[in-house]
N, C-alpha and C positions, 0 to 999 in steps of 0.2 A: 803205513803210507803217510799218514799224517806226523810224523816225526821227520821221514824222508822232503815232504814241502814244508815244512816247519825251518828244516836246516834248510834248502833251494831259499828260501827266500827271508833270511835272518830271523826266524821267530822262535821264541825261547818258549819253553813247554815246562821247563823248572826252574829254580832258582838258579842252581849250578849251572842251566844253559848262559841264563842271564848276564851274568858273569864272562861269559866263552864267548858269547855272542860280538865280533864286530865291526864294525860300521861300513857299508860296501865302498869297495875300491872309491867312485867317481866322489864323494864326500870331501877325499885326502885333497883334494887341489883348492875348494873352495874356504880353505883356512882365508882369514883378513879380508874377505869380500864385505862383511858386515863395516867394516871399518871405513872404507873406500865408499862405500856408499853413505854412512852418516857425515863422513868428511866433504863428501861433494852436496849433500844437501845443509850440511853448516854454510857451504862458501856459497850456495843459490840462496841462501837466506840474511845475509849480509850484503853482496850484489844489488838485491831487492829491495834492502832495509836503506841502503845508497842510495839508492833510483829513487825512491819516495820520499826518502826527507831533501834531495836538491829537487824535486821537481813541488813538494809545500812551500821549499825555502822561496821559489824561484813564483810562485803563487802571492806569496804574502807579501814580496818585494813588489810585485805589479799594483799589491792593494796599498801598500806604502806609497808609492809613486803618484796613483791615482791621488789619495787622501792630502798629499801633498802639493798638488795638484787643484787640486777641488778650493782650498785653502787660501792659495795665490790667487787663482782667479776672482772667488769670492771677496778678497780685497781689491784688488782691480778694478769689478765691477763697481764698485760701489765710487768711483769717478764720477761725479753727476755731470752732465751736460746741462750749462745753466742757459747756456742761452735758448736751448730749445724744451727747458722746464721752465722755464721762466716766458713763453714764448703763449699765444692762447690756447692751448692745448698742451696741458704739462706731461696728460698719461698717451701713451701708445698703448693698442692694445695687439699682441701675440698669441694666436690660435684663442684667442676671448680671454688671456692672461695680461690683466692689467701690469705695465709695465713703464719704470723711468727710464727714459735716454742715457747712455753712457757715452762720456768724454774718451771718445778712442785712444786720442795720440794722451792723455793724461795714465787712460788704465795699462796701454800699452810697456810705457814707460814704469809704471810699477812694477808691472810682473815681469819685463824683461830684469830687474832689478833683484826681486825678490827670489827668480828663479837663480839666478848669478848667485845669490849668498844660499842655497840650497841644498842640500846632498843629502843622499839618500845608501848608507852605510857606508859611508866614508868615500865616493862616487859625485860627481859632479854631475847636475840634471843640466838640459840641454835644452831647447825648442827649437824647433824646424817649422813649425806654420804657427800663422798667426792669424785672426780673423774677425773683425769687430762688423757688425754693422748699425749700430748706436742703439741697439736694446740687447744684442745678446753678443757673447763672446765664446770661438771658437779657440782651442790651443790642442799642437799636437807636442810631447812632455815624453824625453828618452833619456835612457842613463845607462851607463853598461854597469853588470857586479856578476861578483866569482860566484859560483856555484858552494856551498855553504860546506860539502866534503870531496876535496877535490880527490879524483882519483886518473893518474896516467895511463892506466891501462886503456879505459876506455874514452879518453879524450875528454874528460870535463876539467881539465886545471884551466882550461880559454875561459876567458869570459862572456858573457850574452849579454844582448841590449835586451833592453824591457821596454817597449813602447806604449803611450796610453794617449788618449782623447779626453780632452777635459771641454763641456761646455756650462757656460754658466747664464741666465737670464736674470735682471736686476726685477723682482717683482716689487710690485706696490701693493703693501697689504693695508687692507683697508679694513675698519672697526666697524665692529656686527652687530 
């Protein structure tokens, strides 16, 4: 009897069964399945490895833009308004941050300047706001750039804008 469920259900009881023994029918169709499947998990692993380097790429251009950004302003700021440093009360103080007055239509004029000679991977930077109120300066700083591996499948060969907010305060530092 055990020879009888031995053969019912492919089990070999000697060498020579071993050999005779084989493989039940539903096995025959699953040839190439193994294949089909390392193949669609190659092509989810590249997809992925896509999606992550345009979306660092698209990260580190916003920290580019910002640093570039941060850069202009900071020269800007430094516009002194003389007549109201030179006036009897040179500092303002901001949130208890001692601070020089800036020469608006002076710093304005820089950074519309310096933004103009700008670019940020071959990309022209833009500004849309602008904001002074003679201690501190607002700017809003956009640029468009390609996605770093374009792929048409899924619609990244367009390009995106990167927008950023750049504000800067001229402090006065004073010796301790």
């Amino acid at each position: 009897m055990n020879s009888a469920l031995e053969r019912k259900f492919g089990l070999a009881s000697t060498v020579q069964e071993v050999q005779a023994v084989q493989p039940p029918s539903y096995y025959k169709g699953d040839r190439g399945s193994l294949t089909i499947l390392s193949t669609s998990l190659f092509l989810i692993l590249v997809l992925t490895s896509f999606v992550i380097m345009n979306a660092s790429s698209a990260f580190l251009a916003k920290r580019e833009l910002v640093q570039i950004g941060e850069a202009v302003a900071t020269r800007a700021a430094q516009h002194l308004d003389q007549g109201a440093y030179y006036s009897n009360n040179p500092t303002y103080f901001v949130n208890s941050t001692a601070v020089l007055p800036i020469d608006c239509s002076a710093a304005y004029q820089s950074f519309s300047n310096e933004i103009a000679q700008s670019n940020l991977r071959e990309n022209q930077i833009h500004f849309s706001g602008w904001s002074c109120d003679g201690y501190s300066i607002h700017a809003s700083i956009s640029t468009q750039t390609k996605h770093l591996f374009a792929l048409p499948i899924i619609g990244s060969d367009s390009p995106f804008t990167i927008n950023a907010e750049i504000s800067v305060l001229n402090r006065l530092q004073t010796a301790q």
